[in-house]
C-alpha positions in Angstrom: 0.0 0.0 0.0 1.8 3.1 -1.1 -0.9 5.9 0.3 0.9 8.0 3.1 -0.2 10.5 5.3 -0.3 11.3 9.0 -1.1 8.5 10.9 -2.9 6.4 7.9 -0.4 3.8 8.7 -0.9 3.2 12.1 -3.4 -0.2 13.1 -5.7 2.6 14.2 -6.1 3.7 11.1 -6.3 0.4 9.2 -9.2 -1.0 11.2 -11.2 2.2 10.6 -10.6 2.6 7.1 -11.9 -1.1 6.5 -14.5 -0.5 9.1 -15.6 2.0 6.6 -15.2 0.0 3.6 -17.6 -2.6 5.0 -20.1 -0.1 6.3 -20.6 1.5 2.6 -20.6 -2.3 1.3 -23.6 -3.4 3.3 -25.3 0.2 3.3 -24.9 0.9 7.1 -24.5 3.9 8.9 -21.2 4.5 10.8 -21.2 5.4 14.2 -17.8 7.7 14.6 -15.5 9.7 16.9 -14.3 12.6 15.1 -11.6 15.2 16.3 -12.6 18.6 14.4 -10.6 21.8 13.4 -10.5 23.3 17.5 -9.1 19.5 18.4 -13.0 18.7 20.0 -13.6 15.1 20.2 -17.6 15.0 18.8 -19.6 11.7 18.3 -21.9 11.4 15.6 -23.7 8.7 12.9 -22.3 9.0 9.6 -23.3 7.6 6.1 -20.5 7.9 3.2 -22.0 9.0 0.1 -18.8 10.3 -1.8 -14.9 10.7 -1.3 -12.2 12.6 -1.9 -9.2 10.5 -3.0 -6.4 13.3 -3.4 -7.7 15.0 0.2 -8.3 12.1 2.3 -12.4 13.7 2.6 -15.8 11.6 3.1 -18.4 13.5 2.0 -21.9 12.0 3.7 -25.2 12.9 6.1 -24.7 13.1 9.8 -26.8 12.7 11.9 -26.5 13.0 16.0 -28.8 12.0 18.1 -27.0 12.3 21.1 -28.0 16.2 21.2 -30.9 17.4 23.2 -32.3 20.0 21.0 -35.5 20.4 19.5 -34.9 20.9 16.2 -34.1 17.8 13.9 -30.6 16.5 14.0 -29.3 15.8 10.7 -27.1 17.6 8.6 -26.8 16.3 4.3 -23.7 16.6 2.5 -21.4 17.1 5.1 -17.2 16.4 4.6 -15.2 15.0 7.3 -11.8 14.5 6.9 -10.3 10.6 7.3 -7.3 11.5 9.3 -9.6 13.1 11.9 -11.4 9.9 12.8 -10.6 8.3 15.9 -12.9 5.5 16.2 -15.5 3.7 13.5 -17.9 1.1 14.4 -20.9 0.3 11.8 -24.2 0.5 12.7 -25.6 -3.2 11.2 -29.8 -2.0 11.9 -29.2 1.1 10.4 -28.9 1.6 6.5 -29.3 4.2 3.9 -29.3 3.8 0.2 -25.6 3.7 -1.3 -24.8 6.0 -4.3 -23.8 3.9 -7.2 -21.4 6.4 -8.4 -19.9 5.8 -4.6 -19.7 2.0 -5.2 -18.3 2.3 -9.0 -15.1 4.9 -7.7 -13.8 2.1 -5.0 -14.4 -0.6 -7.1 -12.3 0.8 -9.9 -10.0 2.8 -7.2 -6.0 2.4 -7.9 -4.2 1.1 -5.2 -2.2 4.5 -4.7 -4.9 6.4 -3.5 -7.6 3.5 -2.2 -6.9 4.6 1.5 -9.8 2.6 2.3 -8.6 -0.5 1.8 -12.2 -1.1 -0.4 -10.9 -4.4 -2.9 -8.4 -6.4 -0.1 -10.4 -9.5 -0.6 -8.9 -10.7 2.7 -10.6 -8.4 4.4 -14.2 -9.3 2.8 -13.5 -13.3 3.5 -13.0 -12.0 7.5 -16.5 -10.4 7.0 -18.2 -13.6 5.7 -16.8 -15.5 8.1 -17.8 -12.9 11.2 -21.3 -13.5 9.9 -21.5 -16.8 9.6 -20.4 -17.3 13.4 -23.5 -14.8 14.0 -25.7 -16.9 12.3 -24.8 -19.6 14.4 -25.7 -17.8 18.1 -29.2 -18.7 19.1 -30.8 -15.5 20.3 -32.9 -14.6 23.1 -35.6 -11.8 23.6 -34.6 -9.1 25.5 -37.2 -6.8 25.5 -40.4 -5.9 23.2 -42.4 -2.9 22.1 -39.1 -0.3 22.0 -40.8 2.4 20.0 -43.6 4.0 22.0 -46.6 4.2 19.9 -45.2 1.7 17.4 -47.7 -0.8 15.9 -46.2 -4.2 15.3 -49.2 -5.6 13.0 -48.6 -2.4 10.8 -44.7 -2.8 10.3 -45.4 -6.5 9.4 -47.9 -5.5 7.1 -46.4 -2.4 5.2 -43.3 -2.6 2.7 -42.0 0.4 5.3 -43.6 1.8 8.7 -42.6 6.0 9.2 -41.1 7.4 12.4 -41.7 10.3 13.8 -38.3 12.5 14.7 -38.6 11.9 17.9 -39.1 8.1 18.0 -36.3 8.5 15.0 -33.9 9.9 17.2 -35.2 7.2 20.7 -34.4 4.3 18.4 -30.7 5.2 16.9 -29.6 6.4 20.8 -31.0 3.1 21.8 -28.9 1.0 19.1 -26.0 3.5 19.6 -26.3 1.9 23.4 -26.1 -2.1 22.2 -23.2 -1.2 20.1 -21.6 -0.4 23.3 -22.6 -3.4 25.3 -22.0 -5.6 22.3 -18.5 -4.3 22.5 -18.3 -4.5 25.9 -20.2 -8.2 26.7 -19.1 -9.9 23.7 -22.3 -10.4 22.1 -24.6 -9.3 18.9 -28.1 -7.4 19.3 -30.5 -6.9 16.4 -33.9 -5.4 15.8 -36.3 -8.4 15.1 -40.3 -8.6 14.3 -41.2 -12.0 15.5 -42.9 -14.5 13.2 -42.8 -17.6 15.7 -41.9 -18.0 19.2 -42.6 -20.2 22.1 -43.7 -18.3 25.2 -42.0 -20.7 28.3 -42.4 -20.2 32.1 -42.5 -16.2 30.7 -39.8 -16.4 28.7 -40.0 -16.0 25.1 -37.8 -18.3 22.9 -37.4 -16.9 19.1 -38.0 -19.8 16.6 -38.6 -17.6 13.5 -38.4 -14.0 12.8 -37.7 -11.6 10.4 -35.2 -8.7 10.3 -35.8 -4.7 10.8 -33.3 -2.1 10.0 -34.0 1.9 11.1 -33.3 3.9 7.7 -32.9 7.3 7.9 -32.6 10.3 5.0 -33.0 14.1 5.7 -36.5 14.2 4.6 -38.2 11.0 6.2 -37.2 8.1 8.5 -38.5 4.5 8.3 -38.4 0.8 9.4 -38.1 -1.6 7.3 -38.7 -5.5 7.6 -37.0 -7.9 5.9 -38.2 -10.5 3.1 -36.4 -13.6 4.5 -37.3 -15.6 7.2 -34.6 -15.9 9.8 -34.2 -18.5 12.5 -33.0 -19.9 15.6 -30.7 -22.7 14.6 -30.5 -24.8 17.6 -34.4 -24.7 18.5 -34.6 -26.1 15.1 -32.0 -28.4 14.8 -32.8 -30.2 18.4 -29.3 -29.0 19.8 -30.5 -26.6 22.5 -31.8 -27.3 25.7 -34.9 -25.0 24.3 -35.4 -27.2 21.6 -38.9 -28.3 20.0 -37.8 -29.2 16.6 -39.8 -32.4 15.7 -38.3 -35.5 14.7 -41.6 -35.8 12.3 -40.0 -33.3 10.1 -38.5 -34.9 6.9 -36.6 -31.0 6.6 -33.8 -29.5 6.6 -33.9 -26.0 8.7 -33.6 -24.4 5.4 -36.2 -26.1 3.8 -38.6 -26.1 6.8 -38.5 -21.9 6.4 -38.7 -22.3 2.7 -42.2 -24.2 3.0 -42.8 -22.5 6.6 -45.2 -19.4 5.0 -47.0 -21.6 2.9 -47.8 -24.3 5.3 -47.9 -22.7 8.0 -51.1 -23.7 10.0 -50.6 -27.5 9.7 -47.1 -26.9 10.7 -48.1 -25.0 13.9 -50.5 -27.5 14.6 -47.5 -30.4 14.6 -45.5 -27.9 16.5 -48.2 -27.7 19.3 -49.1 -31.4 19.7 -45.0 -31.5 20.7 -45.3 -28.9 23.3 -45.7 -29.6 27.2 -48.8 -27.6 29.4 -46.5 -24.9 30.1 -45.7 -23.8 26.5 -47.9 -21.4 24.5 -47.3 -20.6 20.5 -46.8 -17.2 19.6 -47.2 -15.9 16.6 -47.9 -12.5 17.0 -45.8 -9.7 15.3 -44.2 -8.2 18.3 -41.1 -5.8 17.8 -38.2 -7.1 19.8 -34.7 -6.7 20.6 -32.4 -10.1 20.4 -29.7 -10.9 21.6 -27.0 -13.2 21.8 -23.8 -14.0 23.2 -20.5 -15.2 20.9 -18.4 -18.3 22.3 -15.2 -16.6 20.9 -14.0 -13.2 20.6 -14.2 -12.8 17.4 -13.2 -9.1 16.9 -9.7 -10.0 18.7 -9.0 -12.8 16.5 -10.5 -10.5 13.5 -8.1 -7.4 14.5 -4.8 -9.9 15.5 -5.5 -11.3 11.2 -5.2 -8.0 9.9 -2.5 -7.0 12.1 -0.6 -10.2 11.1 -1.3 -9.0 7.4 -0.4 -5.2 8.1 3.3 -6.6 9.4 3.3 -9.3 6.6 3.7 -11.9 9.7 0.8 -14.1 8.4 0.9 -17.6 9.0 0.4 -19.9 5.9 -2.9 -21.8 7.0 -4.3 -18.3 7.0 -2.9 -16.9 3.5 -4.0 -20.1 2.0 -8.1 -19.5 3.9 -7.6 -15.7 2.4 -6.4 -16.7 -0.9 -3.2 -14.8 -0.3 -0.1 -17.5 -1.1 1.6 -16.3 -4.4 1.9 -19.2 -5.2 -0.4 -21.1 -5.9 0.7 -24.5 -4.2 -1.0 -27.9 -4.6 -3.3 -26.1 -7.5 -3.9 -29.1 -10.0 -4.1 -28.0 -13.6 -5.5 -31.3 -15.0 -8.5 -32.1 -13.0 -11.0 -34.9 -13.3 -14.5 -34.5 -12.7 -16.3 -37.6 -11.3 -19.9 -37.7 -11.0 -22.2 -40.1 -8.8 -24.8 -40.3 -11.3 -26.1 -38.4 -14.5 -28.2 -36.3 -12.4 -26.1 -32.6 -12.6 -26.2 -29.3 -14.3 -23.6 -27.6 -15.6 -23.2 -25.1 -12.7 -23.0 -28.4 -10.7 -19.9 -29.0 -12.6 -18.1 -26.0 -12.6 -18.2 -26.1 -9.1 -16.8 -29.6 -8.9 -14.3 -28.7 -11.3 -13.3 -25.3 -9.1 -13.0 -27.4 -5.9 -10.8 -29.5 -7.6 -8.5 -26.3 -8.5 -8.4 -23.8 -6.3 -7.6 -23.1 -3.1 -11.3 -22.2 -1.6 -14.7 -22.4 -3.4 -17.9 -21.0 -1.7 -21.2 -22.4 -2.5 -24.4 -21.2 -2.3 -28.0 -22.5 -3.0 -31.4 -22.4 -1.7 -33.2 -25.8 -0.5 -33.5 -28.2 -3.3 -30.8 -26.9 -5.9 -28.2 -29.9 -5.4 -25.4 -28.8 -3.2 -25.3 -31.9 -1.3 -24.8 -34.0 -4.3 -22.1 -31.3 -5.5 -20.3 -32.1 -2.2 -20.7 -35.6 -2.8 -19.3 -35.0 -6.5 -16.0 -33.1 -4.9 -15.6 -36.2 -2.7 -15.4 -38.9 -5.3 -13.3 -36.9 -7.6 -10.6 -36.0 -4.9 -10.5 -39.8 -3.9 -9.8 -41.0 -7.5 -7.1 -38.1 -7.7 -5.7 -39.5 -4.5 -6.6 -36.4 -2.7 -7.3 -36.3 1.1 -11.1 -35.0 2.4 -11.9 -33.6 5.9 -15.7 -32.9 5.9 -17.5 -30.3 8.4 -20.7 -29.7 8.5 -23.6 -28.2 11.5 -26.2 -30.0 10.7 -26.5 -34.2 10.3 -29.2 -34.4 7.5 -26.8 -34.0 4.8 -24.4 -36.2 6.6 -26.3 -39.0 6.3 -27.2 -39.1 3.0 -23.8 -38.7 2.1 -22.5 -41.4 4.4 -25.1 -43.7 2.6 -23.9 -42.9 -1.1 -20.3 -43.3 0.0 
């Protein structure tokens, strides 16, 4: 990286410029400490909408809702200058709308003046990972109805649900808050509308839920829910000691929300007959805060990575998981694609045929589209190329039916 100015090359400064990069990725609002022209340390919400490459500028909206006067706090188009930032952390429930012209400049950015750090691929396969660790924490509710005056069966039922300032400016203090107990306990806490959840002994266990994120723009302010069905993998899965997930169910957790919305008396119904005296099905649309707590730190093993990378002290287990050897060891030119039966596509293929190549391939599917089989492909092939296969999964319903083709 050849960009140098005053204290850009400090870890400080590394984190928060890819702190930023992955905020303007996913569309989230930054929450930031900024040092101003008088040397003032001021806290704010900021969302980048353009930058300055030659000086070191993010142009964006701020908003603050920290400050206790009346009028409306939020100020478009403002600059801030990167060398003044002393702390970044993104806001993940609160988005805006990212301009494309934004998105286009970093993606074509040369590497001399991308202070941001926006196209280190290493940095992107940390992110994936971070949330695929939070998909695996089972939440809990922590508390319901935030937003005096809100009405759950309306924010369920409209595309978006409008704020007033005031409830605006109650919410973002409030997830300003989490961010600091998330820091400070180890743990993730998200907006959530509640689809189903078993009410136990008074405590409410989230089985399936959907997602809310608080967007905000000078003019109006808005929830939004999401479109995909979210849930509680353990409860489904039968791991937890809050488990109901019947053994009558021929799905997968993936295909059991797939078919949940369309069949979703009869599969209440089954879900009741399993329940003891005590339990009670909800399945009203009540706004709620989860949380959850992570097993590992995963910030400090996140931050000790990229310092490894900064000093060029990475291990190579890791460069070979970031796709960061030069070489490109053990990568087979001639491979052989072996299929278990006629039944594949040619995506099906390719991805056997990138498996057998390079260093990591990520699939992705919904229910039904053959990605078991496609594992099962990878295996055979390796084992008539005399490779070696260590396979890791969290859930045991593809296991078996691989166990019984092999």
């Amino acid at each position: 990286m050849s960009v140098v100015i005053q204290g850009k090359n400090s870890a400080k400064k590394y984190h928060i410029a890819l702190t930023i990069s992955q905020a303007i990725r996913q569309g989230k609002w930054l929450d930031v400490q900024y040092c101003n022209s008088k040397n003032q340390n001021k806290q704010f919400l900021f969302a980048v909408k353009d930058i300055d490459w030659n000086k070191y500028k993010l142009m964006g909206d701020l908003f603050n809702p920290m400050l206790e006067q009346e009028m409306y706090p939020f100020l478009a188009n403002k600059f801030i200058d990167f060398t003044r930032l002393q702390y970044a952390r993104m806001m993940p429930d609160i988005s805006y709308e990212v301009p494309e012209s934004l998105l286009k400049k970093l993606e074509t950015a040369e590497e001399t003046e991308d202070f941001l750090q926006f196209n280190e691929q290493h940095h992107s396969l940390l992110t994936f990972l971070e949330q695929c660790i939070q998909f695996d924490i089972d939440p809990t509710v922590k508390k319901i109805a935030m937003v005096e005056g809100l009405d759950a069966d309306t924010l369920l039922a409209k595309e978006k649900t409008s704020l007033t300032r005031e409830q605006c400016k109650k919410l973002a203090m409030d997830l300003r808050n989490w961010q600091e107990e998330e820091k400070k306990y180890n743990r993730i806490i998200r907006l959530a509308l509640n689809i189903l959840s078993i009410k136990r002994y008074g405590k409410n266990i989230p089985i399936i839920y959907k997602e809310v994120l608080l967007h905000i723009t000078e003019n109006e302010q808005f929830l939004v829910v999401g479109k995909e069905l979210q849930f509680s993998k353990s409860y489904l899965l039968g791991k937890g000691s809050d488990s109901f997930f019947l053994s009558g169910f021929d799905y997968n957790p993936e295909e059991f929300l797939a078919m949940y919305e369309s069949n979703r008396d009869s599969y209440i119904e089954e879900i009741r007959k399993s329940l003891c005296s005590a339990e009670i099905i909800n399945t009203n649309p009540e706004f709620m805060q989860l949380s959850g707590d992570f097993n590992v730190h995963f910030n400090r093993v996140k931050n000790s990575v990229l310092n490894m990378i900064k000093s060029k002290t990475l291990t190579f287990p890791l460069k070979a998981f970031l796709g960061m050897n030069t070489v490109q060891q053990g990568r087979r030119r001639n491979a052989t694609v072996v299929t278990y039966d006629n039944k594949v596509n040619i995506d099906q293929v390719q991805v056997v045929f990138n498996s057998l190549r390079e260093n990591i391939t990520y699939v992705e599917g919904p229910p039904g589209t053959g990605k078991t089989q496609t594992i099962l492909n990878v295996i055979f092939s390796l084992f008539l190329m005399d490779g070696i296969v260590l396979y890791v999964l969290t859930i045991m319903l593809p296991s078996k039916e691989l166990l019984k083709n092999l």
